[in-house]
C-alpha positions in Angstrom: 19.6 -22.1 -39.1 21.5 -21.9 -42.2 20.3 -22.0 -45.4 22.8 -23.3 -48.4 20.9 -23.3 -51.5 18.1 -26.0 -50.8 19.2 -26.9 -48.1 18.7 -26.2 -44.5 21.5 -27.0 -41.7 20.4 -26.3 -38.5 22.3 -25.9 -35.3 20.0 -26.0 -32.7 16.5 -27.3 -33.8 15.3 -28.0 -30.0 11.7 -26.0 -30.4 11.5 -28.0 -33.9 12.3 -31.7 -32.5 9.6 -33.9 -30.4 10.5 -33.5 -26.5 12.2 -36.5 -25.3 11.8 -37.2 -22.0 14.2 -38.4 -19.7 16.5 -41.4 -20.2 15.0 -44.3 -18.3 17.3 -45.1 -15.9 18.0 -48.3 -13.7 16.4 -51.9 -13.6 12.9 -52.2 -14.0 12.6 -55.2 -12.2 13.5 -53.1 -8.9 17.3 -55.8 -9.2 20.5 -53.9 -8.9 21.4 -55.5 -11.9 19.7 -56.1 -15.5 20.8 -58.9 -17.3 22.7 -57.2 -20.4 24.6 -59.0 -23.3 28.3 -57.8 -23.4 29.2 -60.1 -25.9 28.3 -59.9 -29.6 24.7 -61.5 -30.5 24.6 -64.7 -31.1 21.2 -66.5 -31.7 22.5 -69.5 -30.3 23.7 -68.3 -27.2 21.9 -70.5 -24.3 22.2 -70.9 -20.3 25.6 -71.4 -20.0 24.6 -73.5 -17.2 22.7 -76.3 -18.4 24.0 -79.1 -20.3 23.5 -80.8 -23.6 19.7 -81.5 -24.4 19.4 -85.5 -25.0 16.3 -87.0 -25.8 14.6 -89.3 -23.5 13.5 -92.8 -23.5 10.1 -91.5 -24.8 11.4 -89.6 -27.3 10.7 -86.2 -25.8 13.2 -83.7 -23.8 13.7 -83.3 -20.0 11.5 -80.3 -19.0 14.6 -79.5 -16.7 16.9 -79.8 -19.5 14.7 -78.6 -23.2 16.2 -78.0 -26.6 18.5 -75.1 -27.5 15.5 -73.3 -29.1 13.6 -73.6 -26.0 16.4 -72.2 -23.6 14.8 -68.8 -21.8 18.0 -66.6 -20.9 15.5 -64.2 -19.5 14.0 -66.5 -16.8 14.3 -63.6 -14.0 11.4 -62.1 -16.0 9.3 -65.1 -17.1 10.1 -68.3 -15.9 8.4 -70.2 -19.2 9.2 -70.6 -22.7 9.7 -67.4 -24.7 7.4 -66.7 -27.4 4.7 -69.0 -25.8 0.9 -68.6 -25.3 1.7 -67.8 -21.6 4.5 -65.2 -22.6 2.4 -63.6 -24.8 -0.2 -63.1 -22.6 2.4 -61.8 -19.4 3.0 -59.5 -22.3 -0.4 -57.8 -23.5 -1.1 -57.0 -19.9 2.0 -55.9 -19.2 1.3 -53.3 -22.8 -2.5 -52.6 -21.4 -3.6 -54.3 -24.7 -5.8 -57.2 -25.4 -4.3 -59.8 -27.9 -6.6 -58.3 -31.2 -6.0 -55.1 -30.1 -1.9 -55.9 -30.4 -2.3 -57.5 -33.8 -4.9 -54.7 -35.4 -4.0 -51.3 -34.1 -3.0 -49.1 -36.5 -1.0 -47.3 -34.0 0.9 -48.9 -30.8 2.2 -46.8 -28.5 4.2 -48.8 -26.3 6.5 -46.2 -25.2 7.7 -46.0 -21.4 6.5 -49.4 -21.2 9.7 -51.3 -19.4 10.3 -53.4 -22.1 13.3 -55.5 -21.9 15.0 -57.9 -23.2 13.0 -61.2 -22.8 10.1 -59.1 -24.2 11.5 -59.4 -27.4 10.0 -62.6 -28.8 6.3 -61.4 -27.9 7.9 -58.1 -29.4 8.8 -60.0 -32.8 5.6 -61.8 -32.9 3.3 -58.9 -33.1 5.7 -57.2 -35.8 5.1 -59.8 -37.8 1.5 -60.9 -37.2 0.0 -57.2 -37.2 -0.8 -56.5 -41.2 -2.6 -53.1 -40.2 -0.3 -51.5 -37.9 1.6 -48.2 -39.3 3.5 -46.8 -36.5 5.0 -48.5 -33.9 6.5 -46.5 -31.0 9.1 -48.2 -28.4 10.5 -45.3 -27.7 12.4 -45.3 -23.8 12.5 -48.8 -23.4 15.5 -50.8 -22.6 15.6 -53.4 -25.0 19.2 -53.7 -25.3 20.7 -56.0 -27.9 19.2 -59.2 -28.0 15.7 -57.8 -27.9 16.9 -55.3 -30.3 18.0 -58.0 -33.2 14.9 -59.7 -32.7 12.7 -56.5 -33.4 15.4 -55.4 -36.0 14.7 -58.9 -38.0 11.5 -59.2 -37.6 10.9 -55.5 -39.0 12.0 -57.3 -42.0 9.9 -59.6 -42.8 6.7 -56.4 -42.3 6.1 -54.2 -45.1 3.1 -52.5 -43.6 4.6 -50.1 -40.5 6.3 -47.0 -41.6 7.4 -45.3 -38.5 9.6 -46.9 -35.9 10.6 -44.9 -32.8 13.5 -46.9 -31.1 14.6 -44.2 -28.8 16.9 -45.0 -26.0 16.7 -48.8 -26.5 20.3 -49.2 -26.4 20.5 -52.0 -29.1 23.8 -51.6 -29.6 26.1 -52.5 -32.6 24.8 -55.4 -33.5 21.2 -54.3 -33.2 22.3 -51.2 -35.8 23.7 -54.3 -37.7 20.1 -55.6 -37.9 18.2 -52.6 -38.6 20.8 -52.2 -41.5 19.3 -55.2 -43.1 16.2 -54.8 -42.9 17.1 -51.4 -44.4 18.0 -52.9 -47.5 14.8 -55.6 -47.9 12.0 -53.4 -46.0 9.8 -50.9 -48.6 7.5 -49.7 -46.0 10.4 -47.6 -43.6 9.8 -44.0 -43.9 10.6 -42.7 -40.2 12.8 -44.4 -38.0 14.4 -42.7 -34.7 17.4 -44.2 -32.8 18.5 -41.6 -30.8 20.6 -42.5 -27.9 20.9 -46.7 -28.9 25.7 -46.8 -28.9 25.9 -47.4 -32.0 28.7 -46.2 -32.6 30.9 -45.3 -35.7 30.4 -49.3 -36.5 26.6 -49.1 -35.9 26.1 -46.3 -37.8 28.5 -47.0 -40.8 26.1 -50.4 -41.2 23.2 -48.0 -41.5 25.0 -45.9 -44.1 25.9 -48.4 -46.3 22.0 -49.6 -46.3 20.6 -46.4 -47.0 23.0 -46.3 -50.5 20.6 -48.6 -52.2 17.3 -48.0 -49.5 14.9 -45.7 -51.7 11.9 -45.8 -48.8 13.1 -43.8 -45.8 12.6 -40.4 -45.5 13.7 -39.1 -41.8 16.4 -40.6 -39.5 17.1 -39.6 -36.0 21.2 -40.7 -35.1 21.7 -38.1 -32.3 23.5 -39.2 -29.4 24.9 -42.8 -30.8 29.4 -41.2 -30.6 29.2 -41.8 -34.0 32.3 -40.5 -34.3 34.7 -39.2 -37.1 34.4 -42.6 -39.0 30.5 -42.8 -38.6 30.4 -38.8 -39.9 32.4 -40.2 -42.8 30.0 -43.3 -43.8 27.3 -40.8 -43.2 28.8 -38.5 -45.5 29.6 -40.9 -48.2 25.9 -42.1 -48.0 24.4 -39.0 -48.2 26.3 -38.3 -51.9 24.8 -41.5 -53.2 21.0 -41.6 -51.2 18.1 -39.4 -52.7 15.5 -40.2 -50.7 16.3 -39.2 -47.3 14.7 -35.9 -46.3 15.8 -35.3 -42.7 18.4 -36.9 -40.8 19.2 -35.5 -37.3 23.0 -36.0 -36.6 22.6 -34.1 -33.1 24.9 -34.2 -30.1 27.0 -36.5 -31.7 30.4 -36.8 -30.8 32.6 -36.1 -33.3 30.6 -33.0 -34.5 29.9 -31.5 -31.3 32.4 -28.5 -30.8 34.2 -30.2 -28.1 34.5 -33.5 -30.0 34.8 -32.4 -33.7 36.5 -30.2 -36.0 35.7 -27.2 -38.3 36.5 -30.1 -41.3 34.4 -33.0 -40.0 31.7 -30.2 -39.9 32.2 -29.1 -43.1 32.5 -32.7 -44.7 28.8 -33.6 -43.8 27.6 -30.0 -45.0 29.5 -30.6 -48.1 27.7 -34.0 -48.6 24.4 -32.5 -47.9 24.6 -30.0 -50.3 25.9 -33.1 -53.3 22.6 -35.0 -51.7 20.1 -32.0 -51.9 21.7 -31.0 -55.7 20.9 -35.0 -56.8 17.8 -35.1 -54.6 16.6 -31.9 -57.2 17.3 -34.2 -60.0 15.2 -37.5 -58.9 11.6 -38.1 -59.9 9.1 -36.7 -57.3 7.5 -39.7 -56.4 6.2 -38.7 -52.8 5.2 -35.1 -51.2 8.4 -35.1 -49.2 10.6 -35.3 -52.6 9.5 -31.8 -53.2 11.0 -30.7 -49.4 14.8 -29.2 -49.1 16.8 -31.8 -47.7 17.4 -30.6 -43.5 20.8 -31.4 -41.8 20.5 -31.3 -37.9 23.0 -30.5 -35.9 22.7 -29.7 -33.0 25.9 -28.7 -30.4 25.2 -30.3 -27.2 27.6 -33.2 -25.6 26.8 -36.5 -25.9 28.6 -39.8 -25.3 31.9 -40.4 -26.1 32.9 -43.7 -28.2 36.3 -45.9 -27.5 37.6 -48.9 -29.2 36.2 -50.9 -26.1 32.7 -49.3 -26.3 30.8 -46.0 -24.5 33.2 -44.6 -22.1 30.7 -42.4 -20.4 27.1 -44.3 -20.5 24.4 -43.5 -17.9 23.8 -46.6 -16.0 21.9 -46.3 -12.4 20.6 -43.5 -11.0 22.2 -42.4 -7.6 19.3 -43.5 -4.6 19.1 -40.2 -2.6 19.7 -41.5 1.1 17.5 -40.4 4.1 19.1 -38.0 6.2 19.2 -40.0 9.7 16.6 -38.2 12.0 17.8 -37.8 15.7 15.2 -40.3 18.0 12.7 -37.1 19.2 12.7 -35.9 15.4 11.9 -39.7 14.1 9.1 -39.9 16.9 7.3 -36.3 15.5 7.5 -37.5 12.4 5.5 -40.8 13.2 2.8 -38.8 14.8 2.6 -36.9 12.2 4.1 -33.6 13.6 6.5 -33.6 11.5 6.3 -33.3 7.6 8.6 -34.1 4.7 7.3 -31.3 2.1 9.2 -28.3 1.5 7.0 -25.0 2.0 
């Protein structure tokens, strides 16, 4: 840990940092494939494979055939209308919640929950009907980019949470896009963790530019999201302008990492975090944390490499670990029990 003046730029904060576990890996549906959007969001973007809704006779739509609106993209995980009584429902059990408890906790913890994509309408609909609810963890839960938006915008129209822990949900650039914002409206935010979503050096630079004029949050987690030499100097140019932020993890990052970066991207950020600590000094002390030195994380561990056509090296499946074939007297021991899988 190094200590420049106020502020403290730290190399390796592993023991200091919550323990993340794993990435989730693989569909949770048990299908060899998950359904992911490759293309850039687009709320109007429908089954490709229906036709034009027209009215009938009666003056009502073809259940076959419904509105744009009422399209489900997601119907390999609920074969209804999204954002429905019925979805919402699949949805609390699926969370172990009852429908009060979703739209009164103060804290849901809905981490490691398999959350995907067509979870994000019941997702949206508690943001914004739950007035008591201060931290709301998602953390590990592959929400990808459509879900992503729709948590993103609804986050903006809720004042009330102040911690968000997106983790691993992969929302992409256009879900940093979204978060940006909200960013810019919300004045709740204080905590809000995206480690590990490919944002990018687009994604991130959205998130700069919001925190120039966002005087709420207080701690950002960025590791992991190949941000990049551009998105180290948005980050940069943010931090000489922002007085609020107190921590913000830049961790395995590539661009900064000693493989991926260079002595003077390294040196920009510490630079800027020395300008943002020196004006942080000079703000009003509103809050407790206003008082705290300003902490730059990073930590020098590989992450995943950015390309002008996206993440070159992203995890996707997990290898299956094949049986070994048993010879026919080995395969009959085993039946009977004789013969036993467990290492001593």
């Amino acid at each position: 840990c190094l200590q420049t003046s106020n502020v403290r730029i730290e190399k390796d904060d592993k023991k200091g940092r919550d323990e993340m576990p794993p990435k989730l890996q693989g569909d949770p549906c048990g299908e060899p494939e998950m359904t992911r959007l490759t293309t850039k969001y687009d709320p109007t973007m429908q089954d490709a494979n229906t036709p034009e809704p027209k009215l009938l006779d009666n003056g009502t739509y073809n259940p076959l055939n419904p509105p744009w609106d009422k399209r489900n993209i997601y119907r390999k995980y609920f074969d209804g209308v999204l954002g429905s009584k019925e979805d919402l429902e699949r949805f609390y059990e699926k969370v172990k919640c009852t429908e009060e408890e979703a739209l009164t906790d103060k804290h849901l913890n809905w981490g490691w929950k398999n959350l995907h994509p067509g979870d994000g309408h019941a997702l949206a609909h508690v943001i914004r009907n739950n007035k008591t609810c201060i931290t709301l963890d998602l953390f590990v839960n592959e929400l990808f980019v459509d879900a992503g938006v729709r948590v993103a915008q609804a986050m903006g129209d809720n004042n009330v949470i102040k911690s968000l822990d997106l983790q691993q949900a992969q929302i992409g650039v256009e879900g940093g896009k979204a978060i940006a914002e909200t960013l810019k409206k919300n004045t709740a935010l204080m905590n809000l963790k995206m480690h590990y979503n490919h944002l990018g050096p687009e994604g991130a630079g959205y998130i700069a530019e919001a925190l120039k004029s966002n005087n709420k949050l207080t701690n950002l987690v960025l590791t992991d999201n190949g941000i990049m030499r551009e998105g180290v100097d948005a980050m940069a140019s943010m931090l000489e302008v922002n007085t609020k932020l107190m921590r913000l993890d830049l961790s395995k990052n590539a661009g900064l990492t000693s493989k991926t970066g260079n002595a003077e991207t390294t040196a920009l950020i510490i630079k800027a975090a020395m300008v943002h600590e020196q004006n942080r000094q000079k703000a009003p002390k509103v809050i407790p944390h206003d008082k705290l030195p300003f902490k730059l994380i990073l930590e020098d561990s590989p992450g995943q490499m950015w390309s002008p056509h996206g993440f070159v090296n992203k995890v996707k499946f997990p290898k299956i670990r094949r049986r070994t074939k048993l010879d026919p007297d080995t395969a009959a021991l085993r039946i009977s029990g004789g013969v036993s899988d467990k290492k001593a």
